[in-house]
C-alpha positions in Angstrom: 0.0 0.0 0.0 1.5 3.4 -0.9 0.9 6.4 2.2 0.1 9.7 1.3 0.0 10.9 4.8 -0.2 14.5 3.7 -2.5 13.8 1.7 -4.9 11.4 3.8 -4.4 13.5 7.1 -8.1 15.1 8.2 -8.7 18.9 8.5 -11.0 21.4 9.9 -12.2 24.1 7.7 -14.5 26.3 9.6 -16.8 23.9 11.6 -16.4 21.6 9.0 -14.5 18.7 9.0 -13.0 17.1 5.6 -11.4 13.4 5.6 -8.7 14.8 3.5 -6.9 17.6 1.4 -8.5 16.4 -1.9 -11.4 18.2 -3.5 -13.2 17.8 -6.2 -13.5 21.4 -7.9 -16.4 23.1 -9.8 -16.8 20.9 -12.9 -19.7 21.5 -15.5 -21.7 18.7 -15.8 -24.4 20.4 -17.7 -26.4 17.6 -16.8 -29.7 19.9 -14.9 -33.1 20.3 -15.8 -33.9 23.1 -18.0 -35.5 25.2 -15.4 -32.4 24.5 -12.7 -33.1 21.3 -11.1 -31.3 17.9 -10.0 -31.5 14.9 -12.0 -30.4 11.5 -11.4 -27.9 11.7 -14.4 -26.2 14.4 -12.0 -25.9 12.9 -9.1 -24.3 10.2 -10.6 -21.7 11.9 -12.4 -21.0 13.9 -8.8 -22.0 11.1 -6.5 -18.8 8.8 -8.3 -16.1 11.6 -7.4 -17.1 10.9 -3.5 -17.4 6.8 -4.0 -14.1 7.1 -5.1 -13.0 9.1 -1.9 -11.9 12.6 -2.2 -12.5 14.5 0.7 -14.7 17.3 -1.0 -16.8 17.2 -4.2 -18.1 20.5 -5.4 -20.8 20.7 -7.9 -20.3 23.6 -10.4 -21.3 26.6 -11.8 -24.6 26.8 -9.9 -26.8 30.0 -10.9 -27.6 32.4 -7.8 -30.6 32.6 -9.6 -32.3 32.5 -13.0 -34.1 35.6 -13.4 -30.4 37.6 -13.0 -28.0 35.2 -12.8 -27.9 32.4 -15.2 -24.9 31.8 -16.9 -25.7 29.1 -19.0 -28.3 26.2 -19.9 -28.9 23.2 -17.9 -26.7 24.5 -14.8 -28.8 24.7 -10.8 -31.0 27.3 -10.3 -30.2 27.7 -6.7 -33.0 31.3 -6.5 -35.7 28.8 -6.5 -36.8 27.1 -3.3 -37.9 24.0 -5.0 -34.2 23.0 -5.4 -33.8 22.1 -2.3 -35.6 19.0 -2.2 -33.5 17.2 -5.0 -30.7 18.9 -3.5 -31.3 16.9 -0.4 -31.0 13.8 -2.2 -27.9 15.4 -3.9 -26.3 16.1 -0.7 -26.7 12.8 1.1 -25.8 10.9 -2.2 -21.8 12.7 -2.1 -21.6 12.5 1.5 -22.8 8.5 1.2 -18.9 7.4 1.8 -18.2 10.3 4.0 -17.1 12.8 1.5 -18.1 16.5 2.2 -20.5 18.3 -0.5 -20.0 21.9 -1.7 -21.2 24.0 -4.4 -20.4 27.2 -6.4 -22.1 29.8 -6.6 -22.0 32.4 -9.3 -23.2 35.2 -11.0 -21.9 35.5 -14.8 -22.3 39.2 -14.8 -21.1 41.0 -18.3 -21.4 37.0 -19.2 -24.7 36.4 -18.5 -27.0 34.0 -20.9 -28.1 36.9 -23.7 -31.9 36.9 -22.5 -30.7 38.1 -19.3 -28.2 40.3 -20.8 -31.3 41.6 -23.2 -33.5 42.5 -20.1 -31.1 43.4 -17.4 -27.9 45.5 -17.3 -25.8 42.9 -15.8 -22.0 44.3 -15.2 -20.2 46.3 -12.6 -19.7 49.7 -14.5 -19.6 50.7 -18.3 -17.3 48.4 -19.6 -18.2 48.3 -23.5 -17.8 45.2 -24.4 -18.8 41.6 -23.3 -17.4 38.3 -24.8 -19.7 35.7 -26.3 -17.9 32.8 -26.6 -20.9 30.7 -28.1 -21.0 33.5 -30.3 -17.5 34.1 -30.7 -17.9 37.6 -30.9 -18.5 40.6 -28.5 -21.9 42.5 -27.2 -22.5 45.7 -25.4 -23.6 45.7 -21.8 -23.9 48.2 -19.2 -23.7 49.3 -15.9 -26.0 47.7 -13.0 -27.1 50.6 -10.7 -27.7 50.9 -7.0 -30.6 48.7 -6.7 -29.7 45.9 -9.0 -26.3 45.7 -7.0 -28.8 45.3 -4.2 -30.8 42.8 -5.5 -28.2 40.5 -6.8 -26.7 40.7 -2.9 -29.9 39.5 -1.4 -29.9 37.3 -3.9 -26.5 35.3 -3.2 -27.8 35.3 0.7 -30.8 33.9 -0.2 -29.0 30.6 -2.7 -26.5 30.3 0.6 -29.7 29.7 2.8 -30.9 27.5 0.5 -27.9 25.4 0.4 -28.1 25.2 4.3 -31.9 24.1 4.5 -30.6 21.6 1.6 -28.1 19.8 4.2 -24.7 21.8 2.7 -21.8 22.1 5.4 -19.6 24.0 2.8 -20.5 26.6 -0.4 -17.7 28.0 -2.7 -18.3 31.9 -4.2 -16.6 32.3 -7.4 -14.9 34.9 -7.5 -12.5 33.7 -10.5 -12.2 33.8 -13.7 -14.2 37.0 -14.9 -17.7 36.4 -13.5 -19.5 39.2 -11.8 -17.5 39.2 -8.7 -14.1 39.3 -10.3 -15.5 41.8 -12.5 -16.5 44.1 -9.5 -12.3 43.5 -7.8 -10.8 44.0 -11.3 -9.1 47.3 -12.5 -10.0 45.2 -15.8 -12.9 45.7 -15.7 -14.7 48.1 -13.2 -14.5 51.5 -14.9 -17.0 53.0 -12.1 -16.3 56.4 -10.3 -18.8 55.7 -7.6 -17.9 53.6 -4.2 -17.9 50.6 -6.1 -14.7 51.6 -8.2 -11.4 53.3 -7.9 -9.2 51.7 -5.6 -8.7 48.4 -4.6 -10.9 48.7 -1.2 -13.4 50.4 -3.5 -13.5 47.7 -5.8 -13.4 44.6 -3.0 -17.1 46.4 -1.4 -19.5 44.8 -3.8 -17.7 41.3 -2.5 -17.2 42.4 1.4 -21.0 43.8 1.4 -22.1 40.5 -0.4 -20.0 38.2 1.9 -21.2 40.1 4.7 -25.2 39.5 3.5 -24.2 35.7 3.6 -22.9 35.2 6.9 -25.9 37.5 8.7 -28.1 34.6 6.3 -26.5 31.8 7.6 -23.9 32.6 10.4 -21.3 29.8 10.8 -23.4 27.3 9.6 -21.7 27.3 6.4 -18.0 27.2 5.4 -17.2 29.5 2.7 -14.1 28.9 0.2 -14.1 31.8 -2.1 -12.1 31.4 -5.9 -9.8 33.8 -7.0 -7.9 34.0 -9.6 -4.0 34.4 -9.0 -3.6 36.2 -11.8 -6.0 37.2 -14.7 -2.8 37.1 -16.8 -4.4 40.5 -18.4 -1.9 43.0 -18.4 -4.8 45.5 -17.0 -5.9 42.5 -15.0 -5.5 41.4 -11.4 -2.3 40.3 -10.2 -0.3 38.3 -7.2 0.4 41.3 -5.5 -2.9 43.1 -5.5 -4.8 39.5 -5.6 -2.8 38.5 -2.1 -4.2 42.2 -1.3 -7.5 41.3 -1.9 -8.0 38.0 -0.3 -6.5 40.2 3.4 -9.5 42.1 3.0 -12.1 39.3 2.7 -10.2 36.6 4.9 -12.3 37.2 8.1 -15.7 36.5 6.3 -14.0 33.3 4.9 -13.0 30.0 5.6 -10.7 28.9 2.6 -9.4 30.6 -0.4 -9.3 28.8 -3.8 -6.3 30.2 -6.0 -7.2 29.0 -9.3 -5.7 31.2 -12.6 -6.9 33.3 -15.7 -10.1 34.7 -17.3 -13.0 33.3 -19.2 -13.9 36.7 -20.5 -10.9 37.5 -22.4 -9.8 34.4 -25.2 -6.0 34.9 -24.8 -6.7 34.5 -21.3 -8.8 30.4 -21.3 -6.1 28.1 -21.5 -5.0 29.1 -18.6 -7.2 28.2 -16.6 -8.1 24.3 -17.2 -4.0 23.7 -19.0 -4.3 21.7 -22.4 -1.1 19.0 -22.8 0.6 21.7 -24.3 1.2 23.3 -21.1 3.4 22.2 -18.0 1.6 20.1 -15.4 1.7 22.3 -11.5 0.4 25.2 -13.4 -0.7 27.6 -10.5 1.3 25.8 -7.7 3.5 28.6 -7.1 0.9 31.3 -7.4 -0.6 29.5 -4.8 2.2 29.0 -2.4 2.5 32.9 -2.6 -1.1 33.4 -1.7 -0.4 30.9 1.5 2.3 32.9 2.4 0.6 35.8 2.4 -2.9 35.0 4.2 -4.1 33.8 7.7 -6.4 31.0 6.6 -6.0 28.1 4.6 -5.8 27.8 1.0 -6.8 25.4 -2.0 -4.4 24.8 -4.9 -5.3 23.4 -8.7 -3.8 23.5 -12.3 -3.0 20.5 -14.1 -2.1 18.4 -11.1 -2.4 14.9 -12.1 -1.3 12.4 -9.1 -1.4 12.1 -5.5 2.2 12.1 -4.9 2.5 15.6 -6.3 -0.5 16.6 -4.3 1.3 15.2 -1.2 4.7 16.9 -2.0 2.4 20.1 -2.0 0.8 20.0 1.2 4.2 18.6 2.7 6.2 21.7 1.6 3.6 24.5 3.1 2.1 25.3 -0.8 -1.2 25.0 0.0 -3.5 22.9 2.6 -6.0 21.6 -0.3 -5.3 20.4 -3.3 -8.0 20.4 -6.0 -7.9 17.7 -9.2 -10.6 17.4 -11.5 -10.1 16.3 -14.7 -7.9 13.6 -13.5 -10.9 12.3 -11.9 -13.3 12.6 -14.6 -10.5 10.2 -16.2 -11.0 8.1 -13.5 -13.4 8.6 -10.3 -11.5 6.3 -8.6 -7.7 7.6 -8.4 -8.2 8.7 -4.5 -8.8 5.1 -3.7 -6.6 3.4 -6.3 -3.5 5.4 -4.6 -4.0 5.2 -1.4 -4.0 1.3 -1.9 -1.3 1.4 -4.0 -2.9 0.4 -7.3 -1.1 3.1 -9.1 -0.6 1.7 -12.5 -4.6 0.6 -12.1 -5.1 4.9 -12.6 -6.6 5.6 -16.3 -4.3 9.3 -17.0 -5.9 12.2 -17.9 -4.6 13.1 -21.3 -5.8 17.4 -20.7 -7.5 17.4 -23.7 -10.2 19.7 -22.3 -13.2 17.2 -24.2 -15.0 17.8 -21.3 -15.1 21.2 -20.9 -15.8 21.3 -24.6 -18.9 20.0 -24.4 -19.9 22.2 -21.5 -19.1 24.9 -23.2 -21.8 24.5 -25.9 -24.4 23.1 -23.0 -24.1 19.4 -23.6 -23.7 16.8 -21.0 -20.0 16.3 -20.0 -18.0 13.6 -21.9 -14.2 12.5 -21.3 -11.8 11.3 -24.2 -10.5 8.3 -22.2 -13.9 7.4 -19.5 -16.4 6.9 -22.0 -18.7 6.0 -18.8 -18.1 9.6 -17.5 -21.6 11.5 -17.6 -23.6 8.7 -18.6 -23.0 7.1 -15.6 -26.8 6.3 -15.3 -26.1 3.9 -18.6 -22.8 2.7 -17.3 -22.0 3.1 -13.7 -21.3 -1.0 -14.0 -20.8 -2.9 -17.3 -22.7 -5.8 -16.8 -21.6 -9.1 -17.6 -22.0 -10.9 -21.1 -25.2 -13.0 -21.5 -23.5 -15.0 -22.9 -19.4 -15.4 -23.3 -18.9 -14.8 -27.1 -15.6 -15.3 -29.8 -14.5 -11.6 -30.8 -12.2 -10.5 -33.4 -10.7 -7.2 -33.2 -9.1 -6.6 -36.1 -7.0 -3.6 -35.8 -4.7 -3.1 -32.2 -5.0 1.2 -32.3 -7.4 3.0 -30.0 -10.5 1.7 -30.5 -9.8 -2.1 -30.9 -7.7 -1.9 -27.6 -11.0 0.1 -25.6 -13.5 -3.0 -27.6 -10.9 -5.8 -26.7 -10.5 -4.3 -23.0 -14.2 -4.0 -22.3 -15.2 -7.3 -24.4 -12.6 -9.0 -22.1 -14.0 -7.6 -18.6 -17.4 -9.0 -19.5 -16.2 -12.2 -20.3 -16.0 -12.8 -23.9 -13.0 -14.1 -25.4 -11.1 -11.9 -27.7 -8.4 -12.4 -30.2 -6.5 -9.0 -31.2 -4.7 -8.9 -34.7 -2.3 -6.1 -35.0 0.3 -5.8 -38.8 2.9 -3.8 -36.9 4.9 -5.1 -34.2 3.6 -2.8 -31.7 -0.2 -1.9 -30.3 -0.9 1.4 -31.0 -2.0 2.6 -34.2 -2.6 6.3 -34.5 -2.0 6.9 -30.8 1.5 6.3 -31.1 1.7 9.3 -33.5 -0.6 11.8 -31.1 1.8 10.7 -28.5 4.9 11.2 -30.2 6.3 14.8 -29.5 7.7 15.9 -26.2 4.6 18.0 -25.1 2.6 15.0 -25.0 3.4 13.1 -22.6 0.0 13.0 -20.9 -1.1 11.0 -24.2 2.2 8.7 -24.1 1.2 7.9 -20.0 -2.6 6.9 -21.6 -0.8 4.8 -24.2 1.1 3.3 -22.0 -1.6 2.1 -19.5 -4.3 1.5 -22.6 -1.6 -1.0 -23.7 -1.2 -2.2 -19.9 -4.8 -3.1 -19.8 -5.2 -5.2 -22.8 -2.6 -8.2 -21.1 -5.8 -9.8 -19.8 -6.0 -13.5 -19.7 -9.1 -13.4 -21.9 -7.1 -11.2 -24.9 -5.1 -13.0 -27.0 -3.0 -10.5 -29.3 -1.3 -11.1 -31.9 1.5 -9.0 -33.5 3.1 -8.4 -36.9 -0.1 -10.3 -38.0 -2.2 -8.8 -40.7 -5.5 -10.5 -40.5 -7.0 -11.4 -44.1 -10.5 -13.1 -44.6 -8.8 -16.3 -45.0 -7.1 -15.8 -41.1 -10.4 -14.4 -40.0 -12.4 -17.1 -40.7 -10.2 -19.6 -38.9 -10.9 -18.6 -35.9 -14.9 -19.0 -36.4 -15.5 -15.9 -34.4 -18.9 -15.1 -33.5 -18.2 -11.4 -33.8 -15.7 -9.2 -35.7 -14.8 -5.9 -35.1 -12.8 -3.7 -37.5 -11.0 -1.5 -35.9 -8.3 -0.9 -39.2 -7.9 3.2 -38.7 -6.9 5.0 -41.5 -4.4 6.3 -44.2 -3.3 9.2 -44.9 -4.8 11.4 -47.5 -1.6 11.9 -50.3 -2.8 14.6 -52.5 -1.9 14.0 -56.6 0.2 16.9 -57.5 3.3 17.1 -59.3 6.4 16.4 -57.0 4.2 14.5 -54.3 6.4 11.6 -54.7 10.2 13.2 -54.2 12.6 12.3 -51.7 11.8 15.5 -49.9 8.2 14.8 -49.0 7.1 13.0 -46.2 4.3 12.3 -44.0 3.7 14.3 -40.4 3.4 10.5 -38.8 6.9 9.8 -39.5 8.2 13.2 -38.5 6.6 12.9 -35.0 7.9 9.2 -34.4 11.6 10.9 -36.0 11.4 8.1 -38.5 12.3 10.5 -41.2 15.1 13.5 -40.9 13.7 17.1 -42.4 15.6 19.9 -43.3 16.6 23.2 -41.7 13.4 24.6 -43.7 10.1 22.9 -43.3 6.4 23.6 -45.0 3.5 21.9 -43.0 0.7 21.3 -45.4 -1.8 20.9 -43.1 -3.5 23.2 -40.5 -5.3 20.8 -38.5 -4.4 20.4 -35.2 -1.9 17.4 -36.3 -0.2 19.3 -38.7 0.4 22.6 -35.8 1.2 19.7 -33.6 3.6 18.5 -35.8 5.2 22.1 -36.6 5.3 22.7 -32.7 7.4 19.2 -32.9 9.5 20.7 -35.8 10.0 24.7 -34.4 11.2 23.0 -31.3 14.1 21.2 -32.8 15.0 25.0 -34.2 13.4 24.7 -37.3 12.5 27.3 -39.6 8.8 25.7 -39.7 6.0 27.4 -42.5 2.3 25.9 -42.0 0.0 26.5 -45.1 -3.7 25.7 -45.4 -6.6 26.3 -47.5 -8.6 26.8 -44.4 -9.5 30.5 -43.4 -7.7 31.8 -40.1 -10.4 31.0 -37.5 -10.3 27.6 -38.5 -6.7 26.4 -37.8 -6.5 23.8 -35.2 -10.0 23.7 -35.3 -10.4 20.1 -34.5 -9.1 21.1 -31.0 -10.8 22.0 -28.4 -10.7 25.8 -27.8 -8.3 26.1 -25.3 -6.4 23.3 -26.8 -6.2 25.9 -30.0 -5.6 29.0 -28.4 -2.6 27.6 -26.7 -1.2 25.6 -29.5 -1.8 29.1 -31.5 0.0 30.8 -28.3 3.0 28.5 -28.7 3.0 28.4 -32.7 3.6 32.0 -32.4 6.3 32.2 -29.5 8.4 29.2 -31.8 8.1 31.9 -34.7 6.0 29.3 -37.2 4.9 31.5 -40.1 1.2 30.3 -40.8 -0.3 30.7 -44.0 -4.1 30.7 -44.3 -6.4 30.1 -47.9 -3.0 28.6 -49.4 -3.3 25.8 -51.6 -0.3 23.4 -52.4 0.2 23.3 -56.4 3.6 21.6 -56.4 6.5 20.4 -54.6 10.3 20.6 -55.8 13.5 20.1 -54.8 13.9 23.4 -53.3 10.2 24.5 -52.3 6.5 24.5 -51.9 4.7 25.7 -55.2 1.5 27.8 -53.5 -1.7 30.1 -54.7 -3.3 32.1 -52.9 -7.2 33.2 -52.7 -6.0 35.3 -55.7 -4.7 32.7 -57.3 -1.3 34.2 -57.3 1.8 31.5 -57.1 4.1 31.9 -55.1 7.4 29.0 -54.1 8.3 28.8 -50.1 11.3 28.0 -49.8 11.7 24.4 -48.5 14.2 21.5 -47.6 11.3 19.2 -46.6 7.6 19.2 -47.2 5.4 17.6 -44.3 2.0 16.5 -45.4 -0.7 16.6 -43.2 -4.2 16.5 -45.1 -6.1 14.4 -42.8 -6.9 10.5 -42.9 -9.0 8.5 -45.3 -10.6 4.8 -44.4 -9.5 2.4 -46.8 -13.3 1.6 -48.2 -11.4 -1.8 -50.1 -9.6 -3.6 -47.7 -12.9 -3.1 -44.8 -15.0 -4.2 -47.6 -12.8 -7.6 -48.1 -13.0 -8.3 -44.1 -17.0 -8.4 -44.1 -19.1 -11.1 -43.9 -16.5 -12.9 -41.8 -19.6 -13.4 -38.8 -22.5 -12.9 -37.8 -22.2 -9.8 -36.6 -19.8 -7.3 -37.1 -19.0 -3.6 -36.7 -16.6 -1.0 -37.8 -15.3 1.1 -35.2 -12.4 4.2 -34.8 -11.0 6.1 -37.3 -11.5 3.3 -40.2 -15.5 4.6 -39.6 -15.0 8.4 -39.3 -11.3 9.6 -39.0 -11.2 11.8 -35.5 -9.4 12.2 -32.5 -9.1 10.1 -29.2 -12.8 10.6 -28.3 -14.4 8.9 -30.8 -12.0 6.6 -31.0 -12.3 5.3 -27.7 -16.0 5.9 -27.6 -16.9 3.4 -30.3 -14.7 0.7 -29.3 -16.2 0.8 -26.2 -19.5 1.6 -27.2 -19.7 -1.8 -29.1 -18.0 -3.7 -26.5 -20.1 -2.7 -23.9 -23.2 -4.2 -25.5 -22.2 -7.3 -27.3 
């Protein structure tokens, strides 16, 4: 058994006392009623992160209320009295295993759903502009007055009292990340001349006067952790200094402080706040450390911390008393219990490619690349066990035929795995390739772990044919091939010069000093990134307009890719087709239809996958039933990769 005694030592925030220093932080679920109320579907996906026994599960983005507060679809509408019954249920469904439950409460402010934003003037002071990131463009908004500011007071008092009569111990304000609150505290944003603007203390009354309201509400029933952000990172943004500042003049109407990073308001600003791969793991652990420092009372850390040792190390070395992980255990629910047994290599990684905020974003139910059961816990909480034990054939050892033969296997079928290279892996061992991905080499790694089951039988360096196939009688065949890439027919495709992005990220292939990408999907700006790091002169060029770069990434994914494109001095060249390649360049129009040559040593294509129609047409019929799964379906990333391997599997 591995000890994490840091980690699983109890303590005592306000009245309240936690089992240990993990939480669970605000996570979208999107998984509510329309009009703001608990469903099953949400418990579940909440009620797993205390089964698997972290010491605090929040439930996020609740709405203070709907008529001024809502942020976004299918989120708690915690204005309304008639929550509180399902929130009950909620309540006693976390704390089952004797986690603690907490929510967030927020106000979107300038950010607010656009029917409120239509009826309401919903923003601190007369800040011109509001970002829409549905949208994806910006809308006016204006300032709220005396009596709104008011209004939307009571109105926070009011959701903490009905967390109490609900059964809540803890509640968590945001304060982070742009929302109403932050937009009150930052020079940012408040613009007002009144008592609500101007200095620091100015700025900080909306928040004292609200946190004040609370605690005459509720007293000490409650304990409040408040979310800052460390820094906006906005150079007219809050920063350490004045956040540390801040946080001294709110401390005695709080209980914990939540030092979480960045802005949702501004796009340069999202990625860092939930890290893509592309950034460092510890993120904000420094930030943090400063804030702890600083302050009297005890403080929550989070930013792309993915294991409990590292979460010990913190708490050992004075950084923070809490330590928040939450996409790690969307991965998997249960890493609390796994490590504190010691079933470390048991742990599913995360891979931080922000899927399931992605999907929250746009007010769909929460999904996660590599935990296809995660929100649909209601469907698959438990895989049950095979009817009756079947034959499969996977054909096909990337992705999705190691998700079908790993979940075929755990219900009991039998499963033989053919695989033509010598190595599992298929398109995964591509994505995982460069150095920045190392959270996708750690789930390659374990996906490979988990297929040496007694029940899987793989074979390598074995290309299955029809004639194989049959052999084996199976009762079920899966084809799990994946795809090839897309060469396009233009003069000078086929010199020594050009080579695929596959082979450049595995460094099977040598390029040049001077690279062109063709491709601008996120591959091909992964694969730059890959090249710019080695000090290459790297050019990517794409008939795709500008906003669509990378746009099979998930926005912060893109915006931080973009970030680092532009730092390693890649030259990107939008509505750019490729003509030609020669021995010195890339032969290029434009929109224009102007040519132009770039100069070149190497050419890297990167156009995307095709399924090879032929050879999944000669490996049907081979069984009763049969299925095509991954990218030899629909080329795509990890998600729907993994997705419809399992998906299959889980059902046959």
């Amino acid at each position: 058994m591995t000890k994490y005694d840091n980690v699983f030592s109890p303590i005592k925030i306000g009245n309240v006392e936690i089992k240990n220093r993990i939480e669970i932080p605000p996570m979208l679920s999107c998984s509510a009623t329309s009009d703001g109320f608990v469903t099953q579907e949400m418990m579940e996906f909440y009620g797993n992160f205390g089964g698997g026994g972290a010491g605090i599960v929040t439930i996020g983005d609740s709405a203070v209320d709907y008529e001024y507060g809502q942020g976004h679809y299918h989120q708690l509408n915690l204005g309304d009295y008639r929550v509180v019954q399902g929130l009950s249920d909620f309540v006693e469904y976390i704390q089952r295993t004797g986690a603690k439950a907490s929510i967030e409460i927020n106000h979107p402010g300038r950010m607010a759903s656009a029917e409120i934003l239509g009826k309401y003037p919903i923003a601190p002071s007369a800040v011109p502009t509001g970002w829409d990131l549905v949208a994806n463009r910006r809308r006016a908004i204006t300032e709220m007055d005396q009596g709104l500011i008011d209004r939307v007071i009571e109105n926070y008092a009011r959701a903490a009292y009905h967390c109490v009569a609900a059964g809540f111990e803890m509640i968590m304000i945001h304060g982070a990340h742009g929302n109403l609150l932050a937009q009150f505290v930052s020079p940012a944003t408040n613009k007002r001349t009144d008592k609500y603007g101007g200095t620091l203390e100015n700025r900080a009354r909306f928040v004292i006067e609200l946190l004040g309201a609370i605690r005459s509400r509720v007293g000490k029933c409650l304990a409040i952790e408040y979310r800052v952000s460390g820094s906006e990172m906005d150079p007219n943004g809050m920063k350490e200094a004045e956040t540390i500042e801040f946080i001294k003049l709110i401390q005695d109407k709080i209980d914990l402080v939540h030092v979480s990073l960045g802005m949702i308001a501004g796009p340069q600003q999202i990625y860092h706040m939930a890290q893509p791969t592309y950034l460092p793991h510890n993120y904000n652990v420094e930030r943090a450390a400063a804030i702890k420092k600083a302050v009297k009372i005890p403080v929550t850390c989070i930013g792309s911390i993915i294991d409990l040792a590292t979460a010990d190390s913190i708490i050992a070395d004075g950084k923070a008393d809490i330590v928040a992980m939450g996409r790690p255990n969307i991965a998997d629910p249960q890493l609390v219990n796994k490590s504190r047994r010691g079933a470390l290599d048991e742990i599913r990684p995360c891979i931080r490619c922000q899927a399931c905020g992605e999907k929250a974003s746009v007010y769909l139910p929460v999904r996660c690349s590599v935990n296809p059961a995660a929100g649909r816990e209601t469907q698959y909480k438990y895989l049950r066990p095979a009817e009756k034990n079947r034959k499969v054939v996977i054909i096909g050892g990337g992705p999705s035929g190691m998700e079908a033969a790993i979940i075929a296997s755990s219900r009991g079928h039998k499963v033989v795995l053919f695989e033509k290279e010598q190595e599992l892996g298929g398109a995964l061992r591509y994505a995982a390739a460069p150095s920045f991905k190392s959270d996708m080499k750690r789930y390659l790694d374990w996906l490979i772990k988990e297929t040496k089951q007694p029940n899987i039988d793989i074979r390598l360096s074995s290309k299955a044919t029809a004639q194989i196939v049959k052999k084996e009688k199976p009762d079920v065949v899966i084809i799990a091939i994946g795809a090839e890439p897309i060469i396009p027919k233009i003069p000078g495709v086929e010199k020594k010069n050009v080579v695929w992005a596959g082979d450049v990220d595995l460094d099977k292939v040598s390029t040049g000093k001077k690279v062109v990408v063709a491709g601008a999907g996120m591959t091909g700006c992964e694969t730059a990134l890959h090249l710019a790091l080695q000090g290459k002169k790297v050019t990517i060029i794409d008939m795709l307009k500008s906003y669509e770069i990378a746009k099979d990434a998930s926005l912060a994914g893109r915006l931080a890719l973009m970030a680092l494109l532009e730092q390693n001095d890649v030259k990107i060249k939008t509505e750019t087709c490729l003509i030609e390649i020669n021995d010195k360049a890339a032969v290029v129009t434009d929109c224009q239809g102007k040519k132009q040559e770039i100069p070149a040593d190497t050419v890297v294509l990167s156009l995307g996958l095709k399924p090879s129609s032929k050879l999944i047409e000669s490996l049907r019929g081979l069984a009763d039933e049969e299925y095509v799964i991954g990218d030899c379906r629909t080329p795509g990333n990890v998600l729907p990769a993994i997705h419809s391997g399992f998906n299959v599997a889980a059902e046959i």
